[in-house]
C-alpha positions as CSV (number, residue, x, y, z in Angstrom):
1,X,159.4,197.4,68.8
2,X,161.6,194.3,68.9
3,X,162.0,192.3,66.1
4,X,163.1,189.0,66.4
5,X,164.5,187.0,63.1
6,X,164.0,183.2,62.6
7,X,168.4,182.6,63.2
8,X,167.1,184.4,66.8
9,X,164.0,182.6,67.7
10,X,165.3,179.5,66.7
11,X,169.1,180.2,69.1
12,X,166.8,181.0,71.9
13,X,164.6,177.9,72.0
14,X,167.8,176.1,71.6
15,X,169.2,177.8,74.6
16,X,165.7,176.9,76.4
17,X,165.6,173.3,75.2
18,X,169.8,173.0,76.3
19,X,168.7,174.7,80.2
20,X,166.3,172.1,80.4
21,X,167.6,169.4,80.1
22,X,170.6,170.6,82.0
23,X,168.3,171.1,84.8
24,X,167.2,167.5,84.8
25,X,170.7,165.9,84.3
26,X,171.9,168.2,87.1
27,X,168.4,167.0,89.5
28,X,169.0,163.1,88.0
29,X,172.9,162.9,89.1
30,X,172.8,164.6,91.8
31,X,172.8,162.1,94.7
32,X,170.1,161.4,96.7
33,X,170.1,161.9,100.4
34,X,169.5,159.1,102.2
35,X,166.1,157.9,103.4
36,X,164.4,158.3,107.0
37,X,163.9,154.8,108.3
38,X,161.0,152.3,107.3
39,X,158.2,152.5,109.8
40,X,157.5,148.8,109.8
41,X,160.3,146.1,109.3
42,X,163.2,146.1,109.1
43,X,163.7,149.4,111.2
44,X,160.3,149.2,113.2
45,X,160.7,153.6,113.4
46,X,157.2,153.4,114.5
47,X,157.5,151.7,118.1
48,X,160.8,153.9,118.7
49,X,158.9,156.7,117.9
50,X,156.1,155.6,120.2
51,X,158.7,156.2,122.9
52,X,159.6,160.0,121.6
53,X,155.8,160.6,121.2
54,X,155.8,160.0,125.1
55,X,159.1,161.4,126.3
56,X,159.2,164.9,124.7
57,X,155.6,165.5,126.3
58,X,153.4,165.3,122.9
59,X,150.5,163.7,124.7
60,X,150.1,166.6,127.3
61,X,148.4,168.1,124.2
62,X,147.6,165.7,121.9
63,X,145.5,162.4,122.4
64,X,145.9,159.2,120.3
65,X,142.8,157.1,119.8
66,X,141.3,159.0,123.1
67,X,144.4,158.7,125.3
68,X,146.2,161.7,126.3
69,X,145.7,165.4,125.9
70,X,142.7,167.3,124.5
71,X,144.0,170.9,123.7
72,X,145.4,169.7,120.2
73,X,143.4,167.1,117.5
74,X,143.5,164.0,118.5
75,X,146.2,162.4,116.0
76,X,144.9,159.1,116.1
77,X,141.5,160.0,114.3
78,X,142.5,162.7,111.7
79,X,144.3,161.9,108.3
80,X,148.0,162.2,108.9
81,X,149.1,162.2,105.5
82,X,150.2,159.5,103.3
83,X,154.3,160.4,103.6
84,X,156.9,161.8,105.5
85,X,157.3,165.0,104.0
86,X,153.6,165.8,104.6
87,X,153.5,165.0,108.7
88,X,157.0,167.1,108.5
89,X,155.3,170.0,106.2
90,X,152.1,170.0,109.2
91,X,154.7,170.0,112.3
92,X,155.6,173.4,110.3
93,X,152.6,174.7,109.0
94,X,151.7,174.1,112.6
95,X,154.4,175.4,114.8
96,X,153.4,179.1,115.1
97,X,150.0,178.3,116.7
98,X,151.7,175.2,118.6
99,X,154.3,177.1,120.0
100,X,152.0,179.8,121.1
101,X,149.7,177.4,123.0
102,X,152.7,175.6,124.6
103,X,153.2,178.9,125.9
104,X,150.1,179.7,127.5
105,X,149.9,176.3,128.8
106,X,153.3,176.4,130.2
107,X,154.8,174.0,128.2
108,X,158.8,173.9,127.4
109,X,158.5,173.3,123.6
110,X,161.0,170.3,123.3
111,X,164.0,169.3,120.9
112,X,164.2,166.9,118.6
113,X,167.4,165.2,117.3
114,X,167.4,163.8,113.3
115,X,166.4,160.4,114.6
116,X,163.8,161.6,116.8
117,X,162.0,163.2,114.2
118,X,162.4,160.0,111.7
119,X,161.0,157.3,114.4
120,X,158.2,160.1,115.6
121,X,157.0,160.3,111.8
122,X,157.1,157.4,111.6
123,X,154.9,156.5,114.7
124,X,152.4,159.4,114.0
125,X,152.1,157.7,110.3
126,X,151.2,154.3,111.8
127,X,148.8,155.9,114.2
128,X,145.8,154.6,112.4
129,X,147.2,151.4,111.1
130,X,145.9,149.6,114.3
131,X,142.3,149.6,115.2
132,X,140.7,151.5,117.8
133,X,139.0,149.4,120.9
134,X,135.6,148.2,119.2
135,X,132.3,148.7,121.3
136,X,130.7,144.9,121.9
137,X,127.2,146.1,122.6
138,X,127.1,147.8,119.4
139,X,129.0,144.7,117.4
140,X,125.8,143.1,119.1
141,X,123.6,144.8,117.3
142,X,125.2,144.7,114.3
143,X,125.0,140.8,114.4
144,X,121.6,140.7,114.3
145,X,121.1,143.3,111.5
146,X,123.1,142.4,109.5
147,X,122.0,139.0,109.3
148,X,125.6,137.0,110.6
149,X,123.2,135.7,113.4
150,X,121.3,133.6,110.9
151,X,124.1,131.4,110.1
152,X,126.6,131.4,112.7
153,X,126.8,130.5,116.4
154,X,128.3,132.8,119.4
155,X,128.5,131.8,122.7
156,X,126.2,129.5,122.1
157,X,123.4,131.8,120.4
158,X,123.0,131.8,116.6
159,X,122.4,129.8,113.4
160,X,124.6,126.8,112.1
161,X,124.6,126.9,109.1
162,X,128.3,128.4,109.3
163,X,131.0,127.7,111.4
164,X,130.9,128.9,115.1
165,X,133.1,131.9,116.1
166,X,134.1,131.1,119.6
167,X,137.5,129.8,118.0
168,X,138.0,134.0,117.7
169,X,138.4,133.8,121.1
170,X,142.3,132.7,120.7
171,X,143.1,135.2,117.8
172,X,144.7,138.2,119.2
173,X,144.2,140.4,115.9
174,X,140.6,141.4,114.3
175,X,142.7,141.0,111.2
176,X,142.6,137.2,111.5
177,X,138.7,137.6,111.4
178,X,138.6,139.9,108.9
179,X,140.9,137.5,106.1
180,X,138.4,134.5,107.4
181,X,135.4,136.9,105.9
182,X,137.7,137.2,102.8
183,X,138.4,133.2,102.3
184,X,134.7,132.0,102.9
185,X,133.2,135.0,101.3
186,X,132.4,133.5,98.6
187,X,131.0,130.3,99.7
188,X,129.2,133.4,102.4
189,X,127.6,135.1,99.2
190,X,126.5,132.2,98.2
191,X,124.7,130.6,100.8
192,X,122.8,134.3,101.6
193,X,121.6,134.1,98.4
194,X,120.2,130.3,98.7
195,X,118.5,132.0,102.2
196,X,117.4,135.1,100.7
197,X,119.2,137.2,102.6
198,X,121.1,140.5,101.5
199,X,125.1,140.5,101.8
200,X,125.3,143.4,104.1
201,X,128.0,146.0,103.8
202,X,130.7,147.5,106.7
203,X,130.9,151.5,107.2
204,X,133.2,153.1,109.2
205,X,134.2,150.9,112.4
206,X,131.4,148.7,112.3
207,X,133.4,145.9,111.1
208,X,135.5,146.5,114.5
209,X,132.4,146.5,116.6
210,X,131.2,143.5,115.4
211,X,134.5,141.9,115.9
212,X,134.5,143.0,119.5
213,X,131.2,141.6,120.4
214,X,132.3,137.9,118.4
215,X,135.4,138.2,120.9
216,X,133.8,139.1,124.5
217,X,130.6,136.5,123.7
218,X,132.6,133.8,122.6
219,X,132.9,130.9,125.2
220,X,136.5,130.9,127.2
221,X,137.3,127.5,127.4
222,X,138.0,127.2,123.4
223,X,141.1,124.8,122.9
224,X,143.4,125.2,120.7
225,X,146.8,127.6,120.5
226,X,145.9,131.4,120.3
227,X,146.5,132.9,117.0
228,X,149.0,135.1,116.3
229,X,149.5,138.2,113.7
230,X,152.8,140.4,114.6
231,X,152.7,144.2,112.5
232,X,153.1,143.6,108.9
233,X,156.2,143.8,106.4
234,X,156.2,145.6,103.3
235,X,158.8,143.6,101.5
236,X,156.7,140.2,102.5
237,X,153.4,142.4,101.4
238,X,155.1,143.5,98.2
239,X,155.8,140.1,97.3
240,X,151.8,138.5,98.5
241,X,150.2,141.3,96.2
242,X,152.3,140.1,93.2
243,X,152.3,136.7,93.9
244,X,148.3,136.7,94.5
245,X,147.7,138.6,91.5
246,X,146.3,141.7,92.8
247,X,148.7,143.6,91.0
248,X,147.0,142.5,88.1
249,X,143.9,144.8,88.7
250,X,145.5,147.6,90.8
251,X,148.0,149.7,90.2
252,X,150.6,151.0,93.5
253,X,153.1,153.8,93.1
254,X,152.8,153.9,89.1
255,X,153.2,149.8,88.5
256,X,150.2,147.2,87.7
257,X,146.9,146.8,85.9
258,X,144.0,149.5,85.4
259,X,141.2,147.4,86.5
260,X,140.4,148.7,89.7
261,X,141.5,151.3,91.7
262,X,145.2,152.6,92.7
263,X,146.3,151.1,96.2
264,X,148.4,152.9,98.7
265,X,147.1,156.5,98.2
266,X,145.5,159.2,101.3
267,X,141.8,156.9,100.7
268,X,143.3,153.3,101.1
269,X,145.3,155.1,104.8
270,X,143.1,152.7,106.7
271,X,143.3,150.7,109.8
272,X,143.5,146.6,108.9
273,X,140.1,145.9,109.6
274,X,138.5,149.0,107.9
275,X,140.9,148.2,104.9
276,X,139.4,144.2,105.4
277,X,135.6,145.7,105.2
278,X,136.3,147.3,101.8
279,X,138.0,144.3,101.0
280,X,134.8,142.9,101.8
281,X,132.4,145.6,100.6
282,X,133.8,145.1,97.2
283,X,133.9,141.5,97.1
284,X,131.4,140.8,94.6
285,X,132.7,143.1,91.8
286,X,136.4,142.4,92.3
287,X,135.0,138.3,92.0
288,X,133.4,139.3,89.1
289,X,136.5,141.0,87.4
290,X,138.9,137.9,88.6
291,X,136.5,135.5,87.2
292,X,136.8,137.6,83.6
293,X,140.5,137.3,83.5
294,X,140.1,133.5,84.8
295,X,141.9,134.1,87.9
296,X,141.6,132.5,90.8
297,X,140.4,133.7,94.1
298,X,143.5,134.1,96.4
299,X,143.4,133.2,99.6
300,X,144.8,134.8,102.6
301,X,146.1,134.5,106.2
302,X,145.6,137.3,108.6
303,X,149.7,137.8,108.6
304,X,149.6,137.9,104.9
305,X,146.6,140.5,104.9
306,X,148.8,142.6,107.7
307,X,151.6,142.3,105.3
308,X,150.0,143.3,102.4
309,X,148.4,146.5,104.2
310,X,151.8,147.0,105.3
311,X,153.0,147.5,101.7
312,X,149.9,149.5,100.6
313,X,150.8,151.7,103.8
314,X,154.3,152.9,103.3
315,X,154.0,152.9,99.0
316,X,153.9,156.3,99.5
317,X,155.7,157.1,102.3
318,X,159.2,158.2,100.6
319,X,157.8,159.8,97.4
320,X,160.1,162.9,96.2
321,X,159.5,164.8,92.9
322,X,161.8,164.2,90.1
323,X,162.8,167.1,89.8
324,X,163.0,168.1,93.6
325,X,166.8,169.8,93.6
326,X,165.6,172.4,90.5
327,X,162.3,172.7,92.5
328,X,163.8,172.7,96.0
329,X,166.3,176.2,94.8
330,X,163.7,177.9,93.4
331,X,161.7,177.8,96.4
332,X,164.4,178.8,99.2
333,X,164.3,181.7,96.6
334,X,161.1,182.6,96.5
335,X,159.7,181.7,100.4
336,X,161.9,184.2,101.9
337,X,164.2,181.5,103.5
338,X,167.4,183.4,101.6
339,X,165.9,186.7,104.2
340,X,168.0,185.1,107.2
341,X,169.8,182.4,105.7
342,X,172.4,182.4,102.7
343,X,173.8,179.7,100.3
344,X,177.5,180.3,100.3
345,X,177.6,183.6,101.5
346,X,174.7,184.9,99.3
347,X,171.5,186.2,101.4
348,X,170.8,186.8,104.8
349,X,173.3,187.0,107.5
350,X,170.9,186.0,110.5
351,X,170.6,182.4,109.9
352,X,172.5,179.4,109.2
353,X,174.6,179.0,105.5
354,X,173.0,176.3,104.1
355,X,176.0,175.0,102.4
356,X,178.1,175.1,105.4
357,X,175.1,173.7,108.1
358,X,175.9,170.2,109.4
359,X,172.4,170.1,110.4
360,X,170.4,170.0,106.9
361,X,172.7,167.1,105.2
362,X,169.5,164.6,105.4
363,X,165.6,165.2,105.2
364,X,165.2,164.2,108.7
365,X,167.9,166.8,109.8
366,X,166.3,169.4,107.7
367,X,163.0,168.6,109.5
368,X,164.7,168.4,112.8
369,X,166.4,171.8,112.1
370,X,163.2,173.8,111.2
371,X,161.4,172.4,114.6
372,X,164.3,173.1,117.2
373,X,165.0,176.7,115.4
374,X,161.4,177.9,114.7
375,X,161.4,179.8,118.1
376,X,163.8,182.3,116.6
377,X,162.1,181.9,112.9
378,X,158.8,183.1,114.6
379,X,160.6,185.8,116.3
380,X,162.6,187.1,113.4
381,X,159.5,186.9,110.9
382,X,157.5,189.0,113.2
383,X,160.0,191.4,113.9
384,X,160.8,191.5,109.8
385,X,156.4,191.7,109.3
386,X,157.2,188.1,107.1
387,X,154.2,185.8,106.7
388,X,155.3,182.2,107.9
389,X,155.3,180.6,104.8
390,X,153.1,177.9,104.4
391,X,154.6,174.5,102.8
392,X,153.1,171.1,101.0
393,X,154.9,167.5,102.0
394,X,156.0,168.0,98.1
395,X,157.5,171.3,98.6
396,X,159.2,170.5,101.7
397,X,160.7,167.6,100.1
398,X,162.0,169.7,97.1
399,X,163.3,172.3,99.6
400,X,165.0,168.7,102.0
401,X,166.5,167.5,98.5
402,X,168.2,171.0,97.3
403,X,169.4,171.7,101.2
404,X,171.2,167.9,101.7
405,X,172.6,168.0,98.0
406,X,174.2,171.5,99.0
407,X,175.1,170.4,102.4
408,X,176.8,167.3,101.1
409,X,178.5,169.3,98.4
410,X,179.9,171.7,100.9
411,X,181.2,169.1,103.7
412,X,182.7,167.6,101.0
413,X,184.9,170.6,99.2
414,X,185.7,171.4,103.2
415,X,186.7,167.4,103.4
416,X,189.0,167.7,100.6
């Protein structure tokens, strides 16, 4: 039996309390590697990676939105993930049964260089920010039932109570119909109540259908200069959401009110008009609650709206854990990376040194390593009877943070 006296018990949680906080100086000074680019302004990584998406042959198998290949999910109607390290941690999780399919189909499985990865991420994140093509004859139907017919006039068919729609002809974004909904609504709620009539709600892509029917009925010869929304900017959005006080309600990446619900996370990863119909949806409550604190409505354009779903969109999108070097160690440790690879001449002797690899040195590179090496992974875990190990977006950006600091730390003591 071990017998432990109080001098003893007392040394060792002293020890404990000194290796934790050693750990977190150690994870709090080490630097940081630096970030892939921004997906919207300034760097626009989702349009370049448009181009890789076509270029290295993703669309023989995948489709977006209905375009392109049907022997993988179509990547425009699945949740991608709210972050980079969670599309990089599925391109893994994936490659196995990817790889085997390119085989069979006879596909070369392509390369992909640090930036390639960051602008592809970066495109497939941004997949669902636009809408989808909206079906009129369905938009037409929605019209009627849900009562819009009543007060407003299409193509010459409607109510006039409200304004007529065939201005929408000019805008080329739904979003610019979807922030009028927000401006008038309530004047909108209003009025349906004078009527008797019930303030319908939007599911799913009804908001876009109906906004495709307004569009194709409306009359052509409209005057006027067409309307223009370009992609939104996060740092413009940043700014709205403060500045129109929604941050006083809604809390984004840790900061603002309690109110109502957190913005930015994997249930607000919308298009701009689905995220304009639960604007819309919950319009009366989020009145109410404004009209408690004596706040005023806000008003918006349809480039502040893109803006602001902009911001909401890519809150998320570089999150790492604070502890992600201490983390990042202990799981090349334990997920069997150190059976091929070594850190300064400890471990395996098949794969790469991590401190001496000029490939891991950012998280894109490290991303970018594990997709043009997996080939050889695959081979050497079956030939070793390894499971592939399966990885979260968090755990791939604890391993991305401990393999760049080490990477860094050893191109520099070679530098010097």
């Amino acid at each position: 039996m071990i017998r432990l006296t109080r001098r003893a018990v007392g040394a060792s949680a002293v020890s404990l309390l000194l290796f934790g906080l050693t750990s977190l100086a150690d994870a709090q000074q080490a630097p940081q590697p630096p970030q892939p680019p921004q997906p919207f302004a300034p760097d626009w990584a989702m349009f370049a990676g448009g181009k890789v998406f076509a270029e290295k042959g993703c669309g023989k198998c995948h489709a977006l939105r209905g375009i392109g290949g049907g022997i993988g999910p179509d990547l425009g109607r699945i949740q991608t993930g709210t972050g980079f390290f969670e599309l990089g941690a599925a391109m893994w999780n994936h490659l196995p049964r990817m790889g085997a399919k390119m085989v069979e189909v006879g596909i070369r499985r392509p390369t992909l260089t640090p930036s390639e990865v960051s602008n592809l991420i970066a495109f497939l994140f941004t997949a669902q920010y636009y809408d989808e093509p909206g079906d009129a004859k369905t938009g037409e139907g929605l019209f009627a039932s849900k009562g819009c017919v009543q007060c407003h006039e299409v193509g010459g068919k409607g109510g006039r109570v409200g304004p007529g729609l065939d201005f929408l002809k000019r805008a080329n974004s739904p979003v610019l119909v979807a922030a009028a909904m927000w401006n008038h609504g309530p004047e909108m709620a209003e009025t349906m109540k004078t009527k008797g009539i019930a303030r319908p709600t939007f599911q799913g892509k009804e908001m876009v259908d109906l906004i495709a029917y307004v569009v194709s009925a409306a009359k052509v010869d409209v005057g006027g200069d067409t309307a223009q929304v370009v992609p939104g900017t996060p740092e413009r959005g940043q700014k709205i959401f403060t500045e129109k006080r929604c941050v006083v309600c809604h809390r984004v990446a840790g900061k603002g009110g309690t109110v109502g619900p957190e913005l930015g996370r994997r249930g607000h990863h919308v298009s701009l008009t689905q995220f304009a119909a639960l604007m819309w949806n919950h319009g009366p409550a989020m009145w109410a609650k404004m009209r408690e604190r004596g706040i005023q409505v806000p008003r918006l354009t349809g480039q502040e709206m893109a803006d602001v779903v902009a911001y909401l969109y890519v809150s998320h999108y570089f999150d790492q854990p604070a502890l992600g070097r201490v983390q990042g160690q202990q799981l090349v440790q334990t997920r069997g990376c150190l059976t091929c690879h070594s850190v300064r001449g400890k471990g395996g002797k098949v794969g790469a040194d991590f401190a001496t690899s000029k490939v891991v040195g950012t998280p894109a590179g490290v991303v970018a390593a594990m997709w043009n090496h997996s080939r050889f992974m695959e081979s050497q875990a079956q030939k070793q009877d390894i499971a592939w190990p399966v990885l979260t977006g968090q755990e791939l950006g604890d391993i991305a943070t401990y393999l760049s600091s080490i990477s860094r730390t050893g191109a520099a003591k070679e530098a010097n």
